[in-house]
NUSE-589582 format. One record per residue (C-alpha): residue number from 1; chain; x, y, z. Coordinates in Angstrom, 2 decimals. Layout:
<midos>
<mido><n>NUM</n><chain>A</chain><xx>X</xx><yy>Y</yy><zz>Z</zz></mido>
...
</midos>
This chain:
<midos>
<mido><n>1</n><chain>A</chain><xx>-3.27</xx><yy>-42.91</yy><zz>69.51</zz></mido>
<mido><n>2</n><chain>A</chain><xx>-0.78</xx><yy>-40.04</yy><zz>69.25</zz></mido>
<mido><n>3</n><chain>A</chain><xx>1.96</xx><yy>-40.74</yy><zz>71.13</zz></mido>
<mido><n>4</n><chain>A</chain><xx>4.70</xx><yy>-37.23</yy><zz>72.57</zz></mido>
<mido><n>5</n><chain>A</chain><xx>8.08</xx><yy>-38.32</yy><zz>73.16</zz></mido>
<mido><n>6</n><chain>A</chain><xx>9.93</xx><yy>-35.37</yy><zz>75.13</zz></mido>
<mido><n>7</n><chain>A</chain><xx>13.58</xx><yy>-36.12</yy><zz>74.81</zz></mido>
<mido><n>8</n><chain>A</chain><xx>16.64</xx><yy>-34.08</yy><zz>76.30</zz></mido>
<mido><n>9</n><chain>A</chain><xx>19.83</xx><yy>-34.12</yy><zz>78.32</zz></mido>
<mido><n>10</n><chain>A</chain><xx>18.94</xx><yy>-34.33</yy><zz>82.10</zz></mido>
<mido><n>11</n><chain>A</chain><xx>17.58</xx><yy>-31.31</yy><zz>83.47</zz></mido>
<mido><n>12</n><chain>A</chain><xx>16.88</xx><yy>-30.22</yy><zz>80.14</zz></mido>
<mido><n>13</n><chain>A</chain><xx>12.96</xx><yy>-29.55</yy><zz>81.69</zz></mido>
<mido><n>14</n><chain>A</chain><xx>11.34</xx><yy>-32.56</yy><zz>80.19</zz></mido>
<mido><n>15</n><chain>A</chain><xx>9.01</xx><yy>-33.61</yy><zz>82.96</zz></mido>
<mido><n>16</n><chain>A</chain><xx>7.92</xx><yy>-29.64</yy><zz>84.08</zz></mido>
<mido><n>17</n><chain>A</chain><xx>7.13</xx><yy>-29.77</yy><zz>79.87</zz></mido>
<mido><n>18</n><chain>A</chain><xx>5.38</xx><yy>-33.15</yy><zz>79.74</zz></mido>
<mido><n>19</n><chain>A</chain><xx>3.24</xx><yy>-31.96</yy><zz>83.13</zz></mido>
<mido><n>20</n><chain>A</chain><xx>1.97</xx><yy>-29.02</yy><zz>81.46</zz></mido>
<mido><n>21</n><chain>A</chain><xx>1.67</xx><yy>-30.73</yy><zz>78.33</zz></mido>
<mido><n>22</n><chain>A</chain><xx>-0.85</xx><yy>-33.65</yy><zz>79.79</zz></mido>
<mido><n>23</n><chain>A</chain><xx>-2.71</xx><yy>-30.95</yy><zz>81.71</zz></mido>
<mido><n>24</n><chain>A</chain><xx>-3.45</xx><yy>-28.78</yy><zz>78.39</zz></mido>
<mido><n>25</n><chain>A</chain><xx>-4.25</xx><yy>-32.48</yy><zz>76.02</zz></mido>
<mido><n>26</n><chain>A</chain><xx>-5.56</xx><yy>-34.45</yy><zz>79.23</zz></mido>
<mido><n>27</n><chain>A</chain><xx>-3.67</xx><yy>-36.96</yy><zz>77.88</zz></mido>
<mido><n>28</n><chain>A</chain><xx>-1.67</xx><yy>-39.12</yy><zz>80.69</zz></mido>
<mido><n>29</n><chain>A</chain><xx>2.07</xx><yy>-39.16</yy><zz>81.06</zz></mido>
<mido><n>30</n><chain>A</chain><xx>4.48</xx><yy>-41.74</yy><zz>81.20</zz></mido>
<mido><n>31</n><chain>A</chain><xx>7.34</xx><yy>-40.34</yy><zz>83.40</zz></mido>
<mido><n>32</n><chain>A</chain><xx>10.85</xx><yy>-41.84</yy><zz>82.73</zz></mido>
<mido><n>33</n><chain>A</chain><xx>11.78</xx><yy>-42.08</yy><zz>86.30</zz></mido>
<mido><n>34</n><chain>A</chain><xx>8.57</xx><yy>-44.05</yy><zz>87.39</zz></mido>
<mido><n>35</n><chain>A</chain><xx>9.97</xx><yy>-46.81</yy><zz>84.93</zz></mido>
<mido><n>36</n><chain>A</chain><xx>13.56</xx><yy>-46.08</yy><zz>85.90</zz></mido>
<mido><n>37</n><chain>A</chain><xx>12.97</xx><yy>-46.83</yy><zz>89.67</zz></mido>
<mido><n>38</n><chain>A</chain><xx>10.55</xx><yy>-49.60</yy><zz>89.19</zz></mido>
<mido><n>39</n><chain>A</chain><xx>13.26</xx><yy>-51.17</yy><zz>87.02</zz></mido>
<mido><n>40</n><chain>A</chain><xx>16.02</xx><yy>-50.48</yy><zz>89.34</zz></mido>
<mido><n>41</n><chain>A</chain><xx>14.38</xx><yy>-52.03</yy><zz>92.00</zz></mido>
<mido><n>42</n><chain>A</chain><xx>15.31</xx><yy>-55.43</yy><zz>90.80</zz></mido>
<mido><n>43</n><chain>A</chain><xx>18.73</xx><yy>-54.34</yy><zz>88.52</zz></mido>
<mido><n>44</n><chain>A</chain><xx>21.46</xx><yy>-51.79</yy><zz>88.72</zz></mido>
<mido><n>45</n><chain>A</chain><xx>21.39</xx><yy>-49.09</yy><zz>86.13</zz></mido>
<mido><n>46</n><chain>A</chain><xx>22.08</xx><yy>-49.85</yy><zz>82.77</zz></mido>
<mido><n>47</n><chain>A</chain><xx>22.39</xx><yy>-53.54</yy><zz>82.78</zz></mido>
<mido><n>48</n><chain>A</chain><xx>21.10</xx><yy>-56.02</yy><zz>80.68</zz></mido>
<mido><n>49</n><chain>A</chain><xx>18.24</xx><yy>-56.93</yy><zz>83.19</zz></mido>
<mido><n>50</n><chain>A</chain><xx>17.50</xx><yy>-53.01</yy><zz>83.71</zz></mido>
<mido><n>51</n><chain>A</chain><xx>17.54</xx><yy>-52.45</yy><zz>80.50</zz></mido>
<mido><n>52</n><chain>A</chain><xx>15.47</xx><yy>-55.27</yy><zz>79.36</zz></mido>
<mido><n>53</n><chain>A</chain><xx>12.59</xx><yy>-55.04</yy><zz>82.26</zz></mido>
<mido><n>54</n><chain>A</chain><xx>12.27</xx><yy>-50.91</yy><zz>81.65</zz></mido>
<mido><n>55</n><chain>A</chain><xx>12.16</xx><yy>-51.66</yy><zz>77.64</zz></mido>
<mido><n>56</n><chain>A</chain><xx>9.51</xx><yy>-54.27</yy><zz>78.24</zz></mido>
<mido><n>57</n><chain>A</chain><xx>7.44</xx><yy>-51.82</yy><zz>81.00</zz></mido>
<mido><n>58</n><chain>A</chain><xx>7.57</xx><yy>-48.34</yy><zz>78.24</zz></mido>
<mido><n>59</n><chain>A</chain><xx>6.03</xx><yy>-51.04</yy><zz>75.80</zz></mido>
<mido><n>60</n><chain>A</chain><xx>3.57</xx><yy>-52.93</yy><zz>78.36</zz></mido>
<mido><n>61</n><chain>A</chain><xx>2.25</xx><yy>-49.12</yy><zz>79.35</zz></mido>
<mido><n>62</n><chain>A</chain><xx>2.05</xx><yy>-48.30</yy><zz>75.37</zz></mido>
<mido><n>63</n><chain>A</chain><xx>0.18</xx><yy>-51.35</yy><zz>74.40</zz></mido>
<mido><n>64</n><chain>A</chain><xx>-1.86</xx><yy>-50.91</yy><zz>77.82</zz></mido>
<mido><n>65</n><chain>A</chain><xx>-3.09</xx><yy>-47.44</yy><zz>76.34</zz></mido>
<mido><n>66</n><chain>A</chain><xx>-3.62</xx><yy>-48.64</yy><zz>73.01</zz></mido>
<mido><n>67</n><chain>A</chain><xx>-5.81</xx><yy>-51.30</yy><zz>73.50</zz></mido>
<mido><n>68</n><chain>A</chain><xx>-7.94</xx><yy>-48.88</yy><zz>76.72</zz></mido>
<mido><n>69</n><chain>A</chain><xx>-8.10</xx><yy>-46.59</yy><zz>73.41</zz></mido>
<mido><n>70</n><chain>A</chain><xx>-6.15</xx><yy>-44.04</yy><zz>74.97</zz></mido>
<mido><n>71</n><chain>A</chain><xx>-6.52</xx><yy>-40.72</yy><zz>72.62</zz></mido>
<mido><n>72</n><chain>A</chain><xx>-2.88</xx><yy>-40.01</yy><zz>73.44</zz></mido>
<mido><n>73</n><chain>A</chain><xx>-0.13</xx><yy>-40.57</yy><zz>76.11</zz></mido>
<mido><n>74</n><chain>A</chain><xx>3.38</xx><yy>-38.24</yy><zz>76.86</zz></mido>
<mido><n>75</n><chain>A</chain><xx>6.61</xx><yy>-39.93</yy><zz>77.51</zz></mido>
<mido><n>76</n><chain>A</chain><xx>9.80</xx><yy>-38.66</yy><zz>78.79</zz></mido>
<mido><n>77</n><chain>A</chain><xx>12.77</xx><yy>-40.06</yy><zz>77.62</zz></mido>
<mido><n>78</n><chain>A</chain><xx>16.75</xx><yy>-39.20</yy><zz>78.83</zz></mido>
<mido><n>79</n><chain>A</chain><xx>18.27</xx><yy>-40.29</yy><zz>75.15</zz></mido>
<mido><n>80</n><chain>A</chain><xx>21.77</xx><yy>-41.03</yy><zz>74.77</zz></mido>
<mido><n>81</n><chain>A</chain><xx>21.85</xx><yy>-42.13</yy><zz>78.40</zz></mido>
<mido><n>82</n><chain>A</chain><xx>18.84</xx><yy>-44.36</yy><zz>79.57</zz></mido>
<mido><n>83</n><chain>A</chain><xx>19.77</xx><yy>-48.07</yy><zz>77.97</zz></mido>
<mido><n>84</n><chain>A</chain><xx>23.80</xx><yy>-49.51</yy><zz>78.73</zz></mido>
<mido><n>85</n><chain>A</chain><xx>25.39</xx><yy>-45.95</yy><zz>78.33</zz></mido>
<mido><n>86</n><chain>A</chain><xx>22.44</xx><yy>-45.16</yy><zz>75.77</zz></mido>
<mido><n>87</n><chain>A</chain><xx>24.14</xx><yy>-47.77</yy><zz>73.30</zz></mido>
<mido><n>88</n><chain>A</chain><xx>20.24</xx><yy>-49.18</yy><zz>72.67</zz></mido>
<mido><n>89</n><chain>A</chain><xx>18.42</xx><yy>-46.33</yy><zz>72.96</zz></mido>
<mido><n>90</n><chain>A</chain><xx>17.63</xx><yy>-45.80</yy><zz>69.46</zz></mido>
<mido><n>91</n><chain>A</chain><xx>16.81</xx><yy>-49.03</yy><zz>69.11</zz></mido>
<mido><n>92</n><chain>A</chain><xx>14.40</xx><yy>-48.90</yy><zz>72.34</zz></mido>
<mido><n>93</n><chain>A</chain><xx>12.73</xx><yy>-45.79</yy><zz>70.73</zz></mido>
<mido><n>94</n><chain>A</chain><xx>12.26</xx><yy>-47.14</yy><zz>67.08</zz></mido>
<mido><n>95</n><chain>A</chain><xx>10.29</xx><yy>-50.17</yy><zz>68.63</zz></mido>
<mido><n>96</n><chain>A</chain><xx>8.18</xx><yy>-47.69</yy><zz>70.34</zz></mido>
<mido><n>97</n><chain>A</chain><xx>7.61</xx><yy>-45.90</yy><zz>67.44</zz></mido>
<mido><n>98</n><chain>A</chain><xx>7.02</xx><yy>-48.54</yy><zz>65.47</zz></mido>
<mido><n>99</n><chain>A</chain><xx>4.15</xx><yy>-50.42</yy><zz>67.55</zz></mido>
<mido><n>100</n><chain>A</chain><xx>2.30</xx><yy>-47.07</yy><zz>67.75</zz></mido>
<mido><n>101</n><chain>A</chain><xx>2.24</xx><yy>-46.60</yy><zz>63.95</zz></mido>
<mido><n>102</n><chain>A</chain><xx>1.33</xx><yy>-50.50</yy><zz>63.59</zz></mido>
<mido><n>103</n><chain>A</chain><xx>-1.87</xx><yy>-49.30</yy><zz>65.45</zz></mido>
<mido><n>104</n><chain>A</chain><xx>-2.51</xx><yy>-46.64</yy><zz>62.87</zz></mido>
<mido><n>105</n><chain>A</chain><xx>-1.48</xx><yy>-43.85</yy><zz>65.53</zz></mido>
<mido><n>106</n><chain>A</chain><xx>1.24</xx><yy>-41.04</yy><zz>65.27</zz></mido>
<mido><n>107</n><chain>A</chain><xx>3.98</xx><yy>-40.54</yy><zz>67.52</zz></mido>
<mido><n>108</n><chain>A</chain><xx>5.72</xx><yy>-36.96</yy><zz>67.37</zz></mido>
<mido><n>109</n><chain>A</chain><xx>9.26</xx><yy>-36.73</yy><zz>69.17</zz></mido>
<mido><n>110</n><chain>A</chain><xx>10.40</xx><yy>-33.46</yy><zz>71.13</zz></mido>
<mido><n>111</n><chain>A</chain><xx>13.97</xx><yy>-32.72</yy><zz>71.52</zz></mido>
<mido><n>112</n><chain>A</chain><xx>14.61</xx><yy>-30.32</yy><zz>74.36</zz></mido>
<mido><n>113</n><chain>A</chain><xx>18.16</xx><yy>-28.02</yy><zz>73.76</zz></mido>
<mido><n>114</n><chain>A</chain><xx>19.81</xx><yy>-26.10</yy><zz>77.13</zz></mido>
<mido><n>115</n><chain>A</chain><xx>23.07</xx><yy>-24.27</yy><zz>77.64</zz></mido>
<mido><n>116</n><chain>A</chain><xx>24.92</xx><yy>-25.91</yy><zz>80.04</zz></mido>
<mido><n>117</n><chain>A</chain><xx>25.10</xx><yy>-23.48</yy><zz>82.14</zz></mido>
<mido><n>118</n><chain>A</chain><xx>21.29</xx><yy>-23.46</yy><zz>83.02</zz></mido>
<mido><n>119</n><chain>A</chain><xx>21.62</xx><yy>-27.45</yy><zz>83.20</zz></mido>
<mido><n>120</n><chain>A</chain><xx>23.94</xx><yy>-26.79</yy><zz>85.48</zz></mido>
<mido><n>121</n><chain>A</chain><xx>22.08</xx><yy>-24.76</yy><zz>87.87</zz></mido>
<mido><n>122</n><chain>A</chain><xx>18.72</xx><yy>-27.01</yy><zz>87.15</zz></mido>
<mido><n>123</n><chain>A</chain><xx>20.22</xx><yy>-30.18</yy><zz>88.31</zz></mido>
<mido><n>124</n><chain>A</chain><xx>21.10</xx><yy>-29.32</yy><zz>91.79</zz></mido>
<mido><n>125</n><chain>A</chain><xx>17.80</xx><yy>-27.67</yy><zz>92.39</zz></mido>
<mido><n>126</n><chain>A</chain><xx>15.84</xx><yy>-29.59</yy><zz>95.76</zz></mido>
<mido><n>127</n><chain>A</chain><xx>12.61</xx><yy>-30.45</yy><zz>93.93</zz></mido>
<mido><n>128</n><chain>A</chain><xx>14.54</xx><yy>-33.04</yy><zz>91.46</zz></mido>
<mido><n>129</n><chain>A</chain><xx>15.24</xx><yy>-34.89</yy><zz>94.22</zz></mido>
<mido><n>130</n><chain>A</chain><xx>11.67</xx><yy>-36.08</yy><zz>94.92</zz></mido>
<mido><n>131</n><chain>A</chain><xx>11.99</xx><yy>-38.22</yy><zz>91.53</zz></mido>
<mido><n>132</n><chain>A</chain><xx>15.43</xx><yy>-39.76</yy><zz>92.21</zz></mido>
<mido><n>133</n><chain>A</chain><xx>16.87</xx><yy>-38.03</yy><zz>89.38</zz></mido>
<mido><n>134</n><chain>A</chain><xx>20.12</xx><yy>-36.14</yy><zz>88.86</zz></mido>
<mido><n>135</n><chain>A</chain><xx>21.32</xx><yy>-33.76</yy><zz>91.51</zz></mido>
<mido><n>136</n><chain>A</chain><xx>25.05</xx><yy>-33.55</yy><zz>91.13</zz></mido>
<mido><n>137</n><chain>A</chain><xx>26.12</xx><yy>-30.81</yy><zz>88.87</zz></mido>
<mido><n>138</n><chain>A</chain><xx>29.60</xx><yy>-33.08</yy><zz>88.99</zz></mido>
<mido><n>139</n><chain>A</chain><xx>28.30</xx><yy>-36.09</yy><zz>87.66</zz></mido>
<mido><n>140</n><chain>A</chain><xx>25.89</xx><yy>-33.81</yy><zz>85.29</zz></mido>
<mido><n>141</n><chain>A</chain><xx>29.36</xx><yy>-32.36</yy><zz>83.78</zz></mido>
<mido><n>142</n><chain>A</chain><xx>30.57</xx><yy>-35.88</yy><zz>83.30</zz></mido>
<mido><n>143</n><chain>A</chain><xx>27.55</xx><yy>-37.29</yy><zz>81.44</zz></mido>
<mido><n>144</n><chain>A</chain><xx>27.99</xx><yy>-34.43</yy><zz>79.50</zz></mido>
<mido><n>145</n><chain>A</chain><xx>31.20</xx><yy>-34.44</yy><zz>78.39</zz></mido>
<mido><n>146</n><chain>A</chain><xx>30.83</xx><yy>-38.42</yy><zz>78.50</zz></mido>
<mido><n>147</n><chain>A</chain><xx>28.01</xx><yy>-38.98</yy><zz>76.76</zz></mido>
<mido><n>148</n><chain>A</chain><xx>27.37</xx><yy>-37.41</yy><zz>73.69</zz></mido>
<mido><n>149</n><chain>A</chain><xx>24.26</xx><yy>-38.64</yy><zz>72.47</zz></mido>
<mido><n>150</n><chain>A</chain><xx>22.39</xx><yy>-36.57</yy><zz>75.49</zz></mido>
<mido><n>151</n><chain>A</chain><xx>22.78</xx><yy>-33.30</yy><zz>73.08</zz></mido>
<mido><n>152</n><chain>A</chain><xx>21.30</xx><yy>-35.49</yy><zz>70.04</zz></mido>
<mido><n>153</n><chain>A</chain><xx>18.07</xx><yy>-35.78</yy><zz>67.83</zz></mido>
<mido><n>154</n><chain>A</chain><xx>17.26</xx><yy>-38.96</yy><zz>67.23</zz></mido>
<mido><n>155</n><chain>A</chain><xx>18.77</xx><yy>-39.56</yy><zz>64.32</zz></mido>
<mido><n>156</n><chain>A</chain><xx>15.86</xx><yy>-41.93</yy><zz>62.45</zz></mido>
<mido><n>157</n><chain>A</chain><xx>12.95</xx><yy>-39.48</yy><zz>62.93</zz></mido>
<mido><n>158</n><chain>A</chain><xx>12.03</xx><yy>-35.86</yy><zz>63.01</zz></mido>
<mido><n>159</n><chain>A</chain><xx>12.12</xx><yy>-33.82</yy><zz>65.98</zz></mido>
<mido><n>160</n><chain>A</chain><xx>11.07</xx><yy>-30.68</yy><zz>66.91</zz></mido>
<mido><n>161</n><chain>A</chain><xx>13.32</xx><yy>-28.69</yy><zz>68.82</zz></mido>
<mido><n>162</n><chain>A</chain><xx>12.72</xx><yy>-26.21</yy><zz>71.58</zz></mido>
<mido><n>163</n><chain>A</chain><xx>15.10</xx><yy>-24.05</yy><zz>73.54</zz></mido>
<mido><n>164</n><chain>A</chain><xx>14.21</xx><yy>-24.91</yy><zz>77.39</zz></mido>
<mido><n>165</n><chain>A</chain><xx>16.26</xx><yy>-22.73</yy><zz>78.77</zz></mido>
<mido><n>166</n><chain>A</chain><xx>15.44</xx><yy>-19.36</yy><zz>77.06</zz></mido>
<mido><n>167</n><chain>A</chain><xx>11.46</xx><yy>-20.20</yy><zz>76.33</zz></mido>
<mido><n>168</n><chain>A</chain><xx>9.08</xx><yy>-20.41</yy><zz>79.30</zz></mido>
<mido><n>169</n><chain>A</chain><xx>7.24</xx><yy>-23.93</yy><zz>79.85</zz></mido>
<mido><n>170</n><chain>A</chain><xx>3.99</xx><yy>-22.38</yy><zz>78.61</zz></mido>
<mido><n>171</n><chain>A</chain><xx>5.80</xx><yy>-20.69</yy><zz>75.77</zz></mido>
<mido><n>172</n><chain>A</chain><xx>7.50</xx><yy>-24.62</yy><zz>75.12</zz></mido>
<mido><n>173</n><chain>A</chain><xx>3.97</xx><yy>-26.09</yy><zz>75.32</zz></mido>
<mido><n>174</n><chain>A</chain><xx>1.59</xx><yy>-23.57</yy><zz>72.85</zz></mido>
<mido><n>175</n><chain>A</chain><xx>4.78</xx><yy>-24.60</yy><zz>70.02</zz></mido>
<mido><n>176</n><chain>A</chain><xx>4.80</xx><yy>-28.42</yy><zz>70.76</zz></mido>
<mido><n>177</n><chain>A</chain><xx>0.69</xx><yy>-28.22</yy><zz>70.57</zz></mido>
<mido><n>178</n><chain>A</chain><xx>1.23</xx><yy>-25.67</yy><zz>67.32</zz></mido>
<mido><n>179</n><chain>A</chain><xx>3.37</xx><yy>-28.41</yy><zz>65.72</zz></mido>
<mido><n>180</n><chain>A</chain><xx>1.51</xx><yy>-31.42</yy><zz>66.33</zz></mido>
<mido><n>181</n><chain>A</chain><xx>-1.97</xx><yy>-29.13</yy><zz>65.30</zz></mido>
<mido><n>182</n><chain>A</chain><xx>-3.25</xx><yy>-29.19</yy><zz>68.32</zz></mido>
<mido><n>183</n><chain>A</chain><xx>-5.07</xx><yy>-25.99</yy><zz>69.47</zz></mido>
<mido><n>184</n><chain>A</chain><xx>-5.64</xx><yy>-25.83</yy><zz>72.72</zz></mido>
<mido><n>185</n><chain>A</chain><xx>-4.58</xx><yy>-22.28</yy><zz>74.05</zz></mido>
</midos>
């Protein structure tokens, strides 16, 4: 199984990316927020029971697809921010990694880069809302400025990097596929 991980700051346009990504590979996505609220139900953000039911769901789904044969899945991840003020996120990530390569399957990570400008702009946008995700460019600035690891490849595999904010989805999606050799434009 190939696995995508699209990674980036909030609003950094990882779920627009990962939707045109699945429709182009058919492969099914793994949105962070679906895990996020499920989680959340039961624990507040970023504690240790949050953190350890959402771990446990990503790997559930992962293992889920494996073993249905899945020929790939897409995941969006908010790194730097998504486990106890993103203190376990590279750990969270590695164990994802890992279990897809003990499979014999690949997993390719995609680091999305914005000014902050356009973040800025992005996150108050109406449509985000729908997702319970970030909509206050004042608590956007603060995670930011706060939380440093938001701008950051993870640091224990390669990434490839794409400028959201100047390239067009489409434009994002033809490199990603280009980089994992996938062509299917």
């Amino acid at each position: 199984m190939q696995l995508i991980i699209i990674y980036g700051p909030p609003a950094s346009g990882k779920l627009t990316i990962a939707k045109a990504l699945a429709k182009k590979t058919g492969y099914p996505l793994l949105h962070n927020h679906v895990i996020a609220d499920f989680a959340s139900i039961f624990f507040a953000y970023g504690t240790d029971g949050y953190v350890k039911l959402a771990s446990e769901l990503r790997l559930k789904a992962i293992e889920t697809a494996i073993k249905g044969r899945t020929d790939g899945l897409i995941m969006t991840f908010a790194y730097g921010l998504e486990t106890k003020e993103g203190k376990h996120d590279e750990a969270v990530l590695k164990l994802i990694a890992n279990r897809i390569k003990d499979k014999n399957g690949s997993v390719f990570f995609v680091r999305l880069v914005c000014g902050d400008g356009v973040l800025m702009k992005r996150v108050g946008r109406k449509d985000r809302e729908k997702f319970n995700k970030l909509t206050s460019p004042s608590t956007l600035k603060k995670i930011l400025r706060d939380y440093k690891k938001t701008k950051e490849a993870v640091p224990f595999a390669d990434s490839v990097t794409v400028n959201s904010g100047s390239t067009s989805p489409t434009e994002v999606v033809k490199y990603i596929l280009k980089k994992i050799n996938k062509n299917l434009f």
